[in-house]
C-alpha positions in Angstrom: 76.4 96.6 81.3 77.0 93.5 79.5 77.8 90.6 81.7 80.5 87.5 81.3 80.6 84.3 81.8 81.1 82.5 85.1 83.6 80.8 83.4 85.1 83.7 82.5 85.0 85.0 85.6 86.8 81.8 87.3 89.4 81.7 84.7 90.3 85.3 85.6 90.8 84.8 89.4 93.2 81.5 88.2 95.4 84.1 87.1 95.8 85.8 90.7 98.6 83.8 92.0 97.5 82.1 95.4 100.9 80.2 96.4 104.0 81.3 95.1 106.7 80.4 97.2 109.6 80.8 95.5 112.7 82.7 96.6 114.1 84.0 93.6 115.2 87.1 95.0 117.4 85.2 97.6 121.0 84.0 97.5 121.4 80.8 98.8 124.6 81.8 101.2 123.8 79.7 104.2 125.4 76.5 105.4 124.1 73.2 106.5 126.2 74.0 109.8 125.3 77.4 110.1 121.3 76.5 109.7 121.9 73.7 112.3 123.4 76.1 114.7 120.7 78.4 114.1 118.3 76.4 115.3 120.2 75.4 118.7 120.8 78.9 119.4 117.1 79.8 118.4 116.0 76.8 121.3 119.1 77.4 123.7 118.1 80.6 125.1 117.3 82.9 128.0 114.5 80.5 129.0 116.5 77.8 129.3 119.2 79.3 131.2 116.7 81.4 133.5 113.3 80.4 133.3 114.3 77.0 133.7 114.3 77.0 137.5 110.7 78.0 137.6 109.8 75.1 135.4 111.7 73.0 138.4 109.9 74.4 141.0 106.9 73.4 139.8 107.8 69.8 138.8 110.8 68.7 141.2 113.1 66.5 139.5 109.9 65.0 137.3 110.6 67.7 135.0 112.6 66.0 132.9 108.8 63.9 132.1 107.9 67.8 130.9 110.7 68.4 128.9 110.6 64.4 127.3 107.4 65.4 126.5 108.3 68.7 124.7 111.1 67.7 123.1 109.0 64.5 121.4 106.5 67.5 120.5 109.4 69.4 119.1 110.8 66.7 117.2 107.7 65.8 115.4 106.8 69.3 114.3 110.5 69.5 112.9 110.1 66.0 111.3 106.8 67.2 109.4 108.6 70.7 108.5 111.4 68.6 107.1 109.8 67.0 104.9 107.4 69.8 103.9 111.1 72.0 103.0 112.5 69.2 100.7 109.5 68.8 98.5 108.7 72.8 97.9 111.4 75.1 100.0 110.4 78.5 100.5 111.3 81.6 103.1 108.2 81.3 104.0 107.6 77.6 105.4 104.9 76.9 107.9 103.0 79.9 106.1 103.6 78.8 102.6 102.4 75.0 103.9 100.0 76.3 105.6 98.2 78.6 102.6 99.2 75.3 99.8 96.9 73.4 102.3 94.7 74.9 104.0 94.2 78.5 101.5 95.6 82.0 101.2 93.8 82.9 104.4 95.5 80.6 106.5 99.1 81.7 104.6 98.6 85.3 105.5 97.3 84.5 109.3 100.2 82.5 109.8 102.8 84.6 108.4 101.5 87.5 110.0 101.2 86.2 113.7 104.9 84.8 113.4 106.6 88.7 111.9 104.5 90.5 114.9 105.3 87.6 117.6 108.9 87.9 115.8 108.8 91.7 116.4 107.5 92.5 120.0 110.2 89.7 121.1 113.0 91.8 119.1 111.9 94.5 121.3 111.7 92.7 124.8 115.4 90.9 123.9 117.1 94.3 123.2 115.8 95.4 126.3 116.6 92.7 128.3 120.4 92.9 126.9 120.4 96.7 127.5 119.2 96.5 131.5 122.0 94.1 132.3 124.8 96.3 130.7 123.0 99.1 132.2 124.1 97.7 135.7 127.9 97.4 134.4 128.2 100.8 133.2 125.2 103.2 134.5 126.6 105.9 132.9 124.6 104.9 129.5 121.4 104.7 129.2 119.3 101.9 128.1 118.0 102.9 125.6 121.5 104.0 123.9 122.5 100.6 124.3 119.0 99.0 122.5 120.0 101.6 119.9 124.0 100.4 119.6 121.9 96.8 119.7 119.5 97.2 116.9 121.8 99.2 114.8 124.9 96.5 114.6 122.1 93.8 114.1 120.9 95.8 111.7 124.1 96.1 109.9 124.7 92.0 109.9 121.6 91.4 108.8 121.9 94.1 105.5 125.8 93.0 104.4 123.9 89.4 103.0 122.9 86.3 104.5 126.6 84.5 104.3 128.1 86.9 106.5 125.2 86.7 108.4 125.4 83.2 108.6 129.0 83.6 109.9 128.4 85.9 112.9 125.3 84.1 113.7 127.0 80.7 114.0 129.8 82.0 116.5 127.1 83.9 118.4 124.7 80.6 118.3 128.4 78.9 118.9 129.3 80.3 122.3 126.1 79.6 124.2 126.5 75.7 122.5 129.6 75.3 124.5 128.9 77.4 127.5 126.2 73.9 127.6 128.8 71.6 126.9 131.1 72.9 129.8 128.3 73.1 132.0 127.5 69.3 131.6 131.4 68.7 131.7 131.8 70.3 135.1 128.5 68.8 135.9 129.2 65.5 135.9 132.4 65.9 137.4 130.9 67.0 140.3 128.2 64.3 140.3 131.1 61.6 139.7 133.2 63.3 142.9 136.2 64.2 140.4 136.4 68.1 141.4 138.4 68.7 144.0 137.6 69.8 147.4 134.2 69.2 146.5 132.3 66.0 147.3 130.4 63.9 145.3 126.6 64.7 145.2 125.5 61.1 143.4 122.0 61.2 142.2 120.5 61.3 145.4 118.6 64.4 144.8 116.5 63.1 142.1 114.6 61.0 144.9 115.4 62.8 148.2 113.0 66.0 149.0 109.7 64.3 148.8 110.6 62.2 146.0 110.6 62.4 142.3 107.9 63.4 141.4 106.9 65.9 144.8 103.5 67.5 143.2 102.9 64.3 140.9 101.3 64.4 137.5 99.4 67.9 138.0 103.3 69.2 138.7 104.6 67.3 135.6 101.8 68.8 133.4 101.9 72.2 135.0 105.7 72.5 134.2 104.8 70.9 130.8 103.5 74.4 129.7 106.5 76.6 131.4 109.0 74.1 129.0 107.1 74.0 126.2 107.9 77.6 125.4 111.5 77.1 125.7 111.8 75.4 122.4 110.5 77.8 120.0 112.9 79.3 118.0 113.7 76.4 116.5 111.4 76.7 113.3 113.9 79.3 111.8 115.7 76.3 110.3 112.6 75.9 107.9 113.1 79.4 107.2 116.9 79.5 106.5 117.0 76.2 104.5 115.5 77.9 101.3 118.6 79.9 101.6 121.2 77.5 101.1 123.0 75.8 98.3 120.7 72.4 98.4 117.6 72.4 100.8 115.7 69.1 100.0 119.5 67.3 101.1 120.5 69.8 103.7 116.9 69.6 105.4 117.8 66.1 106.3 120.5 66.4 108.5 119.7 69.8 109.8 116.6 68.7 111.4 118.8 65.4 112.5 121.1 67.5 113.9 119.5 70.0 116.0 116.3 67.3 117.0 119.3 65.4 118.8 121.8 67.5 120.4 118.2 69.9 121.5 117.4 66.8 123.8 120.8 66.2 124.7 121.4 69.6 125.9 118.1 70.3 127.6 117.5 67.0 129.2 121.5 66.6 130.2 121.2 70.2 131.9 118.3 69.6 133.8 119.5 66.5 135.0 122.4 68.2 136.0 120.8 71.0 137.9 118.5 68.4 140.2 121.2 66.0 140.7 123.5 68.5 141.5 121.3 70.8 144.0 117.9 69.8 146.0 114.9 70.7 143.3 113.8 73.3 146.3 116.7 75.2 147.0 115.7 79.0 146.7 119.0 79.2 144.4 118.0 77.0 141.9 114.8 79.4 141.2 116.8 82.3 141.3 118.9 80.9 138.5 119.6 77.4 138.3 122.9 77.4 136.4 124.2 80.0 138.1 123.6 78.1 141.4 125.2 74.9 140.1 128.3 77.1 139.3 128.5 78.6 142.8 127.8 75.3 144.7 131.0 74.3 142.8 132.6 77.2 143.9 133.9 78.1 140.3 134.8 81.9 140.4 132.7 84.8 138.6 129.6 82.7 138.4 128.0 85.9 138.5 129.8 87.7 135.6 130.0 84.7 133.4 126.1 84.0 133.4 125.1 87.7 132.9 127.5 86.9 129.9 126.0 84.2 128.6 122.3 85.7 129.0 123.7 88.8 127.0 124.8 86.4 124.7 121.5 84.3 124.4 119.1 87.2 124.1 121.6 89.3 121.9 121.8 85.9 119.6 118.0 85.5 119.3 117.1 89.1 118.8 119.9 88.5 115.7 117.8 85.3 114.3 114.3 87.1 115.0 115.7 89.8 112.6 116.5 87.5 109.9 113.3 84.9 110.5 111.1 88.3 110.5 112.7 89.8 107.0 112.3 86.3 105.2 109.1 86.0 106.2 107.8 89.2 105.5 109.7 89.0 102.0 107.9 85.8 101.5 104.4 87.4 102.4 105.5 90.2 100.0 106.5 87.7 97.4 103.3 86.1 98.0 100.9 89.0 97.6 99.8 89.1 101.1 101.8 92.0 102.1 103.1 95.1 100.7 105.2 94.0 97.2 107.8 96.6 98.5 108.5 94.2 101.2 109.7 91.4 98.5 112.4 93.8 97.3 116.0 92.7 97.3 119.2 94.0 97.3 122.0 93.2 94.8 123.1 90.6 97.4 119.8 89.6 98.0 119.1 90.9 101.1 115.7 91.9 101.4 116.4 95.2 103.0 113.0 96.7 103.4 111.6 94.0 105.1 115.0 93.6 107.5 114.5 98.0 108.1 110.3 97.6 108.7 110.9 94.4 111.1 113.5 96.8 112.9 111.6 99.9 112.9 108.3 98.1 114.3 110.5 96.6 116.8 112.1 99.7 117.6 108.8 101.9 117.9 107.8 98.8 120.2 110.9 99.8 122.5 109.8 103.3 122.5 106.3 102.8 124.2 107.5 100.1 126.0 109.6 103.4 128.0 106.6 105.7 127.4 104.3 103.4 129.5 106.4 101.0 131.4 105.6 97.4 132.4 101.9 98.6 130.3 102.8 98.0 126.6 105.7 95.4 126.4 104.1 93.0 128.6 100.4 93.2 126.9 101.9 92.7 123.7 104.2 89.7 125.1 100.9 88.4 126.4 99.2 88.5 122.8 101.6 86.9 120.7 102.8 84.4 124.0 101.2 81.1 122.4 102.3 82.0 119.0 103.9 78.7 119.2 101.3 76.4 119.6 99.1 78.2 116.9 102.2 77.6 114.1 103.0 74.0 116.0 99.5 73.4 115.2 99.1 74.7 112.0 102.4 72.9 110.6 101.0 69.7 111.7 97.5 70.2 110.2 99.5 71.5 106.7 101.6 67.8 106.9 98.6 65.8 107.2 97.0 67.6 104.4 99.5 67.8 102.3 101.1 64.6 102.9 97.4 62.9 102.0 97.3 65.1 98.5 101.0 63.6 97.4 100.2 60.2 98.4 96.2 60.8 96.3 98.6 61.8 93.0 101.0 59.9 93.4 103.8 62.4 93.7 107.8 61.2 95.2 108.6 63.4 98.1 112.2 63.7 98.5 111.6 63.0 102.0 108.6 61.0 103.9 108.1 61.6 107.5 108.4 58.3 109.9 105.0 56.8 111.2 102.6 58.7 109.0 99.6 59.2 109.8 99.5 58.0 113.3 103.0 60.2 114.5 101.2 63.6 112.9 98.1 62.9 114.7 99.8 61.9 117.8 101.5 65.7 117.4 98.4 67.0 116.9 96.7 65.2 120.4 99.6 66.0 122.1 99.5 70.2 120.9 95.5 69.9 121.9 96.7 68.5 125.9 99.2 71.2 126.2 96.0 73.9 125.1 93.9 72.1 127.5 96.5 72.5 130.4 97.1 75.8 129.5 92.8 76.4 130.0 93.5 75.5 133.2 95.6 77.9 134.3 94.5 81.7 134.6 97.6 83.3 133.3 98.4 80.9 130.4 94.5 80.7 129.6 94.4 84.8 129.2 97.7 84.7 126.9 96.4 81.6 124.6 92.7 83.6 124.4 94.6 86.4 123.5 96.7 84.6 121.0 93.8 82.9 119.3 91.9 86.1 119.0 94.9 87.6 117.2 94.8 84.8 114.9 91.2 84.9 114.5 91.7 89.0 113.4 94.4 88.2 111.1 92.4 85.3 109.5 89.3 87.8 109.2 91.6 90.7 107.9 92.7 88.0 105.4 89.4 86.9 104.5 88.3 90.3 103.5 91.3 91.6 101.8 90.7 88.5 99.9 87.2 89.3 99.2 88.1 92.9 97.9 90.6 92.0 95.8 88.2 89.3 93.6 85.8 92.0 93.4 88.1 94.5 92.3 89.4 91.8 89.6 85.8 90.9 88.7 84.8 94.8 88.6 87.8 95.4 86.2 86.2 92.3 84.1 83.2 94.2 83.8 84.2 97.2 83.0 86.6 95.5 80.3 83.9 93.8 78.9 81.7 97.1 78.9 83.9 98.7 76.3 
């Protein structure tokens, strides 16, 4: 066998595309409101209107220090994604940055942990929505009501992205302005303006053993309960390659939901421990709902379930569409099955939206084949997806960034501060993985996370290394002739 040419050879694998991250099978349909609301409703969720009390509990009232510290986290990662969008947009963001920076391996990890994190959370939301109705009307069963679930969200996520866009906005919409009522009545009831009910004043944030009750081991403790809360909001990255002008819509989008994120959080918390002492068994329970009763407004109970139905039911809807663009865009990409990059005529890409909802769905189905075995393992491996792509995004932006600024290229958009704001991201990410090596249960779920990533970066590497020989083999052969 006659042999070629390294050259050859290296000119060859240039022709296998490495990042293509266009989205030419998409129609941009989306709105700079709707993406903005999609990202509040992807952060305003169940965890902030449950799992908020436990983060409380931990802290006192000096968990508002956790969630500062989060949300500044939060708003630089957003900030670097911003201005990653408006010089290249694509469906897949973080794992399109993350392979133009760092290689195809990296892309594929990424984009992979995020569609199966994206997945087993589909499952657990549609659950969680189907055990609450169960309790209004036990004459259905659960899982007819995840199936009624999946199947309408199905529907909106197959009849294109602007209707899409439209039901996900008034979904994202509602739980936005159950928020705004809350701090409303809120401060009314701080202020002493509701009557028969006496002011409360801000005594609480000091009385009880003070602000801070368990110091800065409680701050830092809560600091990785809150963290948590505020993923979701990535999916604008996602949905900006679908609309009409992403460089200019990034912008405000990220603007936007960066401010009224910290608004809402921090003004509810303040709420809830100004309102009630931090260590009132009610407030772990379910801090707004206690809030609510202790200002005797009627059918607390009712309208929370409600809203939780809402939040989960709202989420599930945006991890369908953030799951089918980004395993088109891995498609696309080459890192996935090509079938997965096909589009409808409204560009929907349909057999992505069906596989995220069938891998989902199966996940349902062994959750209720062995329960409390499956759903919470696989909860537990893909629980600090987060902080992997947080980190990731902000090791692309350096790297990227740095390349522009060596040749010279105009980015539509510069993030603030640069370097020292990305590296400050970056120190802060490593202090939240140190705390979480602390602790037993958040050190098992980030070990398990990593060695996720690690498998998916290992499956990537060799897929990798098959296809060049299977290239260079073809070569060969070729040459043979």
């Amino acid at each position: 066998m006659r042999r070629i040419p390294d050259r050859t050879r290296r000119s060859a694998m240039a022709e296998v595309p490495l990042t293509t991250t266009t989205t030419k099978g998409l129609h941009p349909g989306l709105t700079r409101r709707q993406i903005s609301m999609m990202g509040l409703g992807g952060a305003i969720g169940a965890g902030l209107f449950v799992g908020s009390g436990q983060a409380i509990g931990i802290a006192g009232p000096a968990v508002l220090i956790s969630y500062l510290i989060a949300g500044t986290v939060v708003i630089l990662v957003m900030a670097m994604l911003a201005e990653m969008v408006a010089a290249r947009p694509s469906s897949g963001a973080f794992s399109s940055f993350a392979q133009r920076a760092m290689g195809r391996s990296a892309g594929s990890a990424v984009g992979w942990l995020y569609w199966i994190q994206l997945v087993v959370v589909i499952a657990a939301e549609a659950t969680g929505a189907a055990g609450i109705i169960e309790g209004w009307v036990p004459g259905i069963p659960a899982w007819l009501w995840v199936l009624i679930f999946v199947a309408a969200l199905t529907a909106v996520n197959l009849f294109g992205v602007r209707n899409y866009g439209r039901f996900e906005f008034w979904f994202a919409a509602i739980k936005v302005f159950a928020i705004i009522a809350f701090l409303v009545v809120g401060a009314c009831a701080i202020l002493g303006v509701i009557p028969g009910v006496p002011a409360t004043g801000i005594g609480n944030l000091v009385a009880h053993d003070g602000f801070a009750p368990h110091g800065i081991a409680g701050v830092a403790a809560a600091l990785l309960v809150v963290v948590f809360a505020f993923g979701g909001t990535e999916v604008v990255a996602i949905a900006a390659a679908e609309s009409d002008d992403p460089a200019h819509n990034i912008k405000r989008i990220v603007r936007e939901v960066m401010v009224r994120i910290l608004v809402f959080y921090l003004g509810s918390i303040f709420v809830i421990v100004t309102v009630l002492p931090w260590n009132s068994p009610a407030v772990l329970e379910g801090p707004f709902s206690a809030v609510l009763a202790t200002l005797r407004i009627p059918g607390v109970d009712l309208v929370m379930s409600l809203i939780v139905i809402i939040a989960l039911l709202s989420a599930m809807n945006a991890n369908i569409y953030g799951a089918s663009r980004m395993a088109y865009s891995l498609g696309e990409r080459g890192l996935a099955p090509q079938a997965a990059a096909r589009t409808s005529d409204k560009g929907v890409p349909y057999v992505a939206v069906l596989a995220s909802v069938a891998f989902g769905f199966v996940t349902v189905a062994l959750n209720w084949a062995f329960p409390e075995t499956v759903l919470g393992l696989l909860l537990n491996i893909v629980g600090s997806t987060v902080l992997v792509i947080w980190t990731a995004t902000v090791i692309s932006q350096i790297i990227l960034r740095r390349r522009a600024d060596r040749e010279g290229d105009a980015l539509p958009m510069r993030m603030w501060g640069f370097p020292w704001l990305s590296w400050a991201a970056l120190v802060l990410l490593g202090v939240i993985v140190a705390l979480a090596m602390t602790d037993p249960a958040a050190r098992t779920q980030l070990l398990l996370t990593l060695a996720l990533t690690a498998a998916l970066l290992g499956l990537a590497r060799l897929t990798r290394a098959r296809s060049r020989h299977g290239v260079i083999k073809h070569l060969d052969d070729s040459s043979a002739q």
